[in-house]
C-alpha positions in Angstrom: 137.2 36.5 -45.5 139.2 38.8 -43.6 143.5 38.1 -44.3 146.1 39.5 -42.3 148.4 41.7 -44.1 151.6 39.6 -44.1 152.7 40.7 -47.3 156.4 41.2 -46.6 158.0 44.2 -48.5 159.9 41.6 -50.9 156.9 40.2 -51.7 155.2 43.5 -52.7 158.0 44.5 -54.8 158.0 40.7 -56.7 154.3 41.6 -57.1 154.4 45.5 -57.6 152.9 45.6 -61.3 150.1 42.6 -60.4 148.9 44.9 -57.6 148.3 48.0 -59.3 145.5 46.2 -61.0 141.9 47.5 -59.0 140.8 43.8 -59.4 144.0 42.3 -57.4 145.2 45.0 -55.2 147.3 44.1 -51.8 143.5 42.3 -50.4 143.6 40.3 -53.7 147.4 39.6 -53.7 146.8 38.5 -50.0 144.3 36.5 -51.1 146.1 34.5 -53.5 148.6 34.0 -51.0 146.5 32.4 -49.0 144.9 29.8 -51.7 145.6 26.0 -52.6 145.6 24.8 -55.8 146.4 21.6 -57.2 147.8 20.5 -60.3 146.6 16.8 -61.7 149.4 16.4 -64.6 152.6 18.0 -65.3 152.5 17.8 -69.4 151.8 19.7 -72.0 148.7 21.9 -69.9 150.2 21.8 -66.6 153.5 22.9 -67.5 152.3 26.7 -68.1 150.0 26.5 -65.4 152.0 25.5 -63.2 154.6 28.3 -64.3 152.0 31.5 -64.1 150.2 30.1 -61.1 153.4 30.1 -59.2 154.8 33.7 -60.7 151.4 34.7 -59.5 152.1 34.2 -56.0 149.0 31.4 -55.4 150.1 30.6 -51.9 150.5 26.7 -51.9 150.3 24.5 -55.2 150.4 21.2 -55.3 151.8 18.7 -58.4 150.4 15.2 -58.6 152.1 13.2 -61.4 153.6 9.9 -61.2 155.0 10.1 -65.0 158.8 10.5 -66.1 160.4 13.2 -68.3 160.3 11.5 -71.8 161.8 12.9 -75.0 158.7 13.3 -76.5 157.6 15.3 -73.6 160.5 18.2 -74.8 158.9 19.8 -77.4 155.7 21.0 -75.5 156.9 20.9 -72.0 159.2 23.2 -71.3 159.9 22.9 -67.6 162.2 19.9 -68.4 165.4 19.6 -70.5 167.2 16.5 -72.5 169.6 15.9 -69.5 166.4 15.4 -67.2 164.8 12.2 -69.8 163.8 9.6 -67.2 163.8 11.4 -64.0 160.2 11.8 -62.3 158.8 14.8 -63.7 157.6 16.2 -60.1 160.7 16.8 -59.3 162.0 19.1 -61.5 158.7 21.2 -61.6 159.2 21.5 -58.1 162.6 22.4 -58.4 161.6 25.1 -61.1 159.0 26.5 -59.5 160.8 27.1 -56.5 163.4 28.9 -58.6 160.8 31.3 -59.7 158.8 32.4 -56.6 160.4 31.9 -53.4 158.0 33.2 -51.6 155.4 30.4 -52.0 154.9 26.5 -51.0 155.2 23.5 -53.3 153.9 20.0 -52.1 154.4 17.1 -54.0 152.3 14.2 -54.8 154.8 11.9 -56.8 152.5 9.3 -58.0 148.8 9.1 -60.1 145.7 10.1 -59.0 143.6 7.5 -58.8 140.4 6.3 -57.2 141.7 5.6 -53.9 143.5 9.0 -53.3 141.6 11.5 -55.0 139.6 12.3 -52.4 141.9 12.8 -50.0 143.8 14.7 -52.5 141.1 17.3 -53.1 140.3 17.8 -49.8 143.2 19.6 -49.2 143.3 22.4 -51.6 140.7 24.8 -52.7 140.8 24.8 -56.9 141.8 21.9 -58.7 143.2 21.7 -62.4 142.6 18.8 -64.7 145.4 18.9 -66.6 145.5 14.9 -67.9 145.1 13.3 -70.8 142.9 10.5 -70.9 139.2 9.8 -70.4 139.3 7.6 -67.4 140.9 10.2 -65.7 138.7 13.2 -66.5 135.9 11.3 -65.4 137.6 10.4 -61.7 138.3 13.7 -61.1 134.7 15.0 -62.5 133.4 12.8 -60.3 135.8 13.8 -57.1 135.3 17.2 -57.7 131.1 17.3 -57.5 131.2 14.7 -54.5 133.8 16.9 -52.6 132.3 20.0 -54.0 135.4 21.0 -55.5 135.8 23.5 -58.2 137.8 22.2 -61.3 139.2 23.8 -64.5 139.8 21.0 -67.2 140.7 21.3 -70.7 141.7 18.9 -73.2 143.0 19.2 -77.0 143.2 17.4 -80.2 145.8 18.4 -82.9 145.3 22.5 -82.8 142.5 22.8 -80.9 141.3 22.4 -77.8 138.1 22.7 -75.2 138.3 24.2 -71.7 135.4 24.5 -69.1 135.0 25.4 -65.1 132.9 23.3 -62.9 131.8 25.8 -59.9 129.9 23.8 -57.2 128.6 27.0 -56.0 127.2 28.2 -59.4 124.9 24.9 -59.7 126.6 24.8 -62.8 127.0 21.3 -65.0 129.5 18.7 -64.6 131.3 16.6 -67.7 128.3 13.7 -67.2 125.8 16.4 -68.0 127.1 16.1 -71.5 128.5 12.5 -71.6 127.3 10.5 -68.7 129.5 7.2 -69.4 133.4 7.6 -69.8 134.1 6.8 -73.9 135.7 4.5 -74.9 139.6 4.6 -74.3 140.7 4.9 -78.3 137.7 6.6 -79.7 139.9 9.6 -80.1 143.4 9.5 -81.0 146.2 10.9 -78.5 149.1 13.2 -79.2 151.7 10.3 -80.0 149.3 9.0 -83.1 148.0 12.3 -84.3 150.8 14.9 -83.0 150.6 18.1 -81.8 152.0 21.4 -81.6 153.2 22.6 -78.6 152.0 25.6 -78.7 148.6 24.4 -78.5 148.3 22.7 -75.0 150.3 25.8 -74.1 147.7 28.1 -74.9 144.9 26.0 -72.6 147.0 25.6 -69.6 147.5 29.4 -70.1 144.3 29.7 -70.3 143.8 27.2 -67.2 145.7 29.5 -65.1 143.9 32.5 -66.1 140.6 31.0 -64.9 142.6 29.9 -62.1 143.6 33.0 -61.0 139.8 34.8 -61.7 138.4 32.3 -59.3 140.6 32.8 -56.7 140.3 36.8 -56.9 136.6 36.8 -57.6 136.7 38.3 -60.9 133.7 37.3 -63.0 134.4 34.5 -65.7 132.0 33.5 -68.8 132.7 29.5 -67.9 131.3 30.6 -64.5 127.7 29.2 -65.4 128.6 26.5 -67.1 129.6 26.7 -70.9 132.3 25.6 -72.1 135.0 27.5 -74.3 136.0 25.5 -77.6 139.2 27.2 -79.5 140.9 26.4 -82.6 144.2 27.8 -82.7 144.5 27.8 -86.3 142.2 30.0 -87.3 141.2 31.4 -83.8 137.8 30.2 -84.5 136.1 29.8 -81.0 132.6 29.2 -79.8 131.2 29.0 -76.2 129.1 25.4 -75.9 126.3 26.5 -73.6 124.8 23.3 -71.4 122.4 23.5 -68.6 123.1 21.0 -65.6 121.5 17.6 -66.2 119.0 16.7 -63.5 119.0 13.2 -64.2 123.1 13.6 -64.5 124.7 10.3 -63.3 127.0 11.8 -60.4 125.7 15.7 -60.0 121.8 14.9 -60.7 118.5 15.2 -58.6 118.8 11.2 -57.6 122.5 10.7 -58.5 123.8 7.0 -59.3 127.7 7.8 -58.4 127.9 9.0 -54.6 131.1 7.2 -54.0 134.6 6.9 -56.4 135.2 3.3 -56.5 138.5 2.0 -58.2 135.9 -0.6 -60.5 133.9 2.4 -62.2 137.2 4.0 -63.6 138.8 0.7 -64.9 139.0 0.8 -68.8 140.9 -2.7 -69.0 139.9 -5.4 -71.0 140.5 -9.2 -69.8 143.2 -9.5 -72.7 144.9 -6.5 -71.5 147.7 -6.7 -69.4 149.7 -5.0 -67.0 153.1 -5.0 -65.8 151.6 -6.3 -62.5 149.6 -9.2 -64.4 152.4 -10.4 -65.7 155.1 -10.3 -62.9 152.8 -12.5 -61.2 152.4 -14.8 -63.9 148.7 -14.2 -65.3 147.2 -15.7 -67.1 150.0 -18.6 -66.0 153.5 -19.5 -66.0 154.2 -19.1 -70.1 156.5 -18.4 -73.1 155.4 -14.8 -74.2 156.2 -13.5 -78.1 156.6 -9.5 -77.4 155.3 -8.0 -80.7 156.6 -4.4 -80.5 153.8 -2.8 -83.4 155.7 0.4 -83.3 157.4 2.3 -86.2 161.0 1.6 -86.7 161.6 5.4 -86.4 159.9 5.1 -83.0 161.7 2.2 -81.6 165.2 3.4 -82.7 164.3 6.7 -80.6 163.4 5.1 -77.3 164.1 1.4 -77.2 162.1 -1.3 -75.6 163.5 -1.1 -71.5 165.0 -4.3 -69.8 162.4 -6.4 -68.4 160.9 -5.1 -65.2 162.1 -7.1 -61.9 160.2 -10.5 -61.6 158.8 -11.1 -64.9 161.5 -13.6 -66.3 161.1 -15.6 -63.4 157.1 -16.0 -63.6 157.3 -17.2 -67.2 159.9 -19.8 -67.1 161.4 -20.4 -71.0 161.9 -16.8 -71.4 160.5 -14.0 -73.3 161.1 -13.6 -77.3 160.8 -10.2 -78.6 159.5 -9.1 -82.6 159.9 -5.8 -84.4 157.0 -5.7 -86.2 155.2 -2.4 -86.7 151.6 -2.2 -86.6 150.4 -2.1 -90.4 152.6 -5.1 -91.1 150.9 -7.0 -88.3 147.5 -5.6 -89.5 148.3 -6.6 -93.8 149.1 -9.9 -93.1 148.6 -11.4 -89.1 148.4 -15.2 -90.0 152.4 -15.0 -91.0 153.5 -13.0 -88.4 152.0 -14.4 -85.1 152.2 -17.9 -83.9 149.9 -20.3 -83.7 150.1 -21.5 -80.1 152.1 -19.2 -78.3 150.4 -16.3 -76.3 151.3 -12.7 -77.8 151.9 -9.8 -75.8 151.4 -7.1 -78.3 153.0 -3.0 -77.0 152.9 0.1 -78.2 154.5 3.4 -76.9 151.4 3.7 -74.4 148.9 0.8 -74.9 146.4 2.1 -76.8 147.6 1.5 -80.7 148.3 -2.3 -79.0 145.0 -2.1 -77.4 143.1 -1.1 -80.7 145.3 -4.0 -82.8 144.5 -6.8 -80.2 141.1 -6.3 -79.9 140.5 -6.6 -84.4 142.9 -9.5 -83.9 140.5 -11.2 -81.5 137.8 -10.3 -83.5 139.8 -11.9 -86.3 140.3 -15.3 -84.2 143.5 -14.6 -83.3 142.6 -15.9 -79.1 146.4 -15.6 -77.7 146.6 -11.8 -78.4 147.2 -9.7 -75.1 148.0 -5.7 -74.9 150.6 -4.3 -72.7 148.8 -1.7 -70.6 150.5 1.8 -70.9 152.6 0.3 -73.3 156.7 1.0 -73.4 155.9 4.0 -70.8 154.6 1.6 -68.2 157.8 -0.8 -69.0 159.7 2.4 -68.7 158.0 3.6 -64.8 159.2 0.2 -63.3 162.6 -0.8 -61.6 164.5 -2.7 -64.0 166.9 -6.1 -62.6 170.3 -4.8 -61.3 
């Protein structure tokens, strides 16, 4: 398309070097200027993105997040900083990437994505990048981006390595249900707080998220273009490139697709035992004494200790809540002496998904009263607390 040429003269000196490149040029740098993108996630992948997208001059970029700054965030996050622990995190990557480029547009979208907004949410910007961390949500925005025909860059990693793919609507290419058409199970992998992480390496793929980023919005040609995805190891720099051909009898992007509408039900990965904050503020399942089993390590717990009670929970369980230290393995050695008999037991990790794992072996076990706190300590920690 044709741009007008409202580069001012500050703006082609912030971008003198970038320009002198044949493949951006003052058209491309235009160009850029004139492009949405929009960040899902502002961890350990969005972070860098978020910072080389914005140096780059991409016009308007948007942040959707609805997470806080944590201390475990600090290591492989570096927008934020110790003093900022428990503030949203949107608002201090907006107020950092306003402090690097002055000359483009943040918009902020302080809460999750989820199946009611995503649409909407896509809609307005050109490029999205799938910067999460959790199945349930790959698989919304998978699905967003083929209904809207949206193109997406997602990557995810494991310990050191780490995968990263393009979904181009106008390239035909696959989606993520070519390859997996259900969502997995929540806890078949483990996440960076069981198996770590270096920060380095979810640094590298949001770098590398940006850099397809900014190729698709100048046109340069990209090997994920058609399809394949790019697997990296940053240990050994082993790589390969995973081709796979679109799935005509894929779920969401096939011939006669099954998904042609995102539906909050089809990205719910909740069992009936598990529970959220919501659940129990209003008392489900029923006006009770709870035992809080907190399964994590002491080391854990001394570093970030359980919050107050959220607003309104006390009151729906009349008789008040009781609260165990009692880390995971011990539970696991020897459940019959730790947890009562009769009373229901509200078991919490640091996110819900060690608690999630433990309660369903304990119901397995005929333990019947064993619940798991959704999103764990970090759900506990995103709610208003009594005065």
């Amino acid at each position: 398309m044709s741009l007008p040429p409202d580069l001012s003269a500050e703006e082609q000196a912030f971008y003198n070097r970038q320009m002198r490149l044949p493949e951006v040029q003052e058209e491309g740098q235009r160009r850029l200027k004139h492009s949405r993108v929009l960040i899902v996630g502002l961890g350990g992948l969005g972070c860098p993105a978020l910072q080389y997208l914005a140096a780059a001059g991409v016009g308007v970029i948007g942040l959707c997040d609805g997470d806080q700054v944590d201390t475990s965030n600090l290591h492989r996050q570096p927008l934020y900083h110790p003093e900022q622990v428990g503030q949203p995190k949107v608002a201090h990557a907006l107020e950092a990437a306003q402090r690097q480029n002055p000359y483009i547009t943040i918009q902020t979208h302080p809460y999750p994505i989820t199946a009611d907004n995503s649409v909407a949410l896509f809609s307005e910007y050109d490029l999205v990048l799938d910067c999460t961390d959790n199945y349930a949500t790959k698989f919304l925005l998978n699905d967003t981006a083929v209904l809207t025909q949206t193109p997406i860059i997602q990557a995810s990693i494991y310990q050191a390595e780490g995968q990263l793919w393009l979904y181009n609507p106008a390239q035909k290419g696959p989606c993520l249900r070519c390859i997996w058409p259900d969502i997995p199970e929540p806890d078949c992998v483990g996440t960076c707080a069981e198996v770590g992480v270096l920060g380095v390496v979810p640094g590298t793929f949001g770098l590398l998220q940006a850099a397809e980023a900014l190729k698709y919005l100048l046109g340069i040609s990209s090997p994920l273009a058609n399809g394949p995805m790019l697997l990296l190891n940053v240990n050994d720099y082993s790589q390969s490139m995973l081709g796979r051909p679109r799935d005509t009898d894929c779920p969401v992007c096939g011939t006669h697709p099954a998904i042609t509408a995102i539906t909050a039900t089809a990205y719910a990965q909740t069992r009936p035992w598990e529970k959220t904050v919501d659940a129990l503020r209003e008392g489900q399942p029923g006006p009770m004494v709870w035992v809080w089993v907190d399964i994590r390590d002491p080391e854990e717990v001394a570093a970030d200790p359980m919050p107050d009670m959220p607003d309104g929970i006390p009151d729906a369980m009349p008789g008040g809540i009781r609260l165990m230290q009692c880390p995971m393995g011990v539970v696991e050695a020897d459940p019959a002496t730790r947890l009562p008999k009769e009373t229901p037991v509200l078991l919490v990790c640091q996110r819900g998904v060690r608690s999630r794992k433990l309660a369903d072996r304990l119901r397995q076990a005929g333990f019947g009263q064993v619940f798991s706190l959704v999103g764990g300590v970090e759900a506990l920690k995103r709610q208003p607390s009594p005065l």
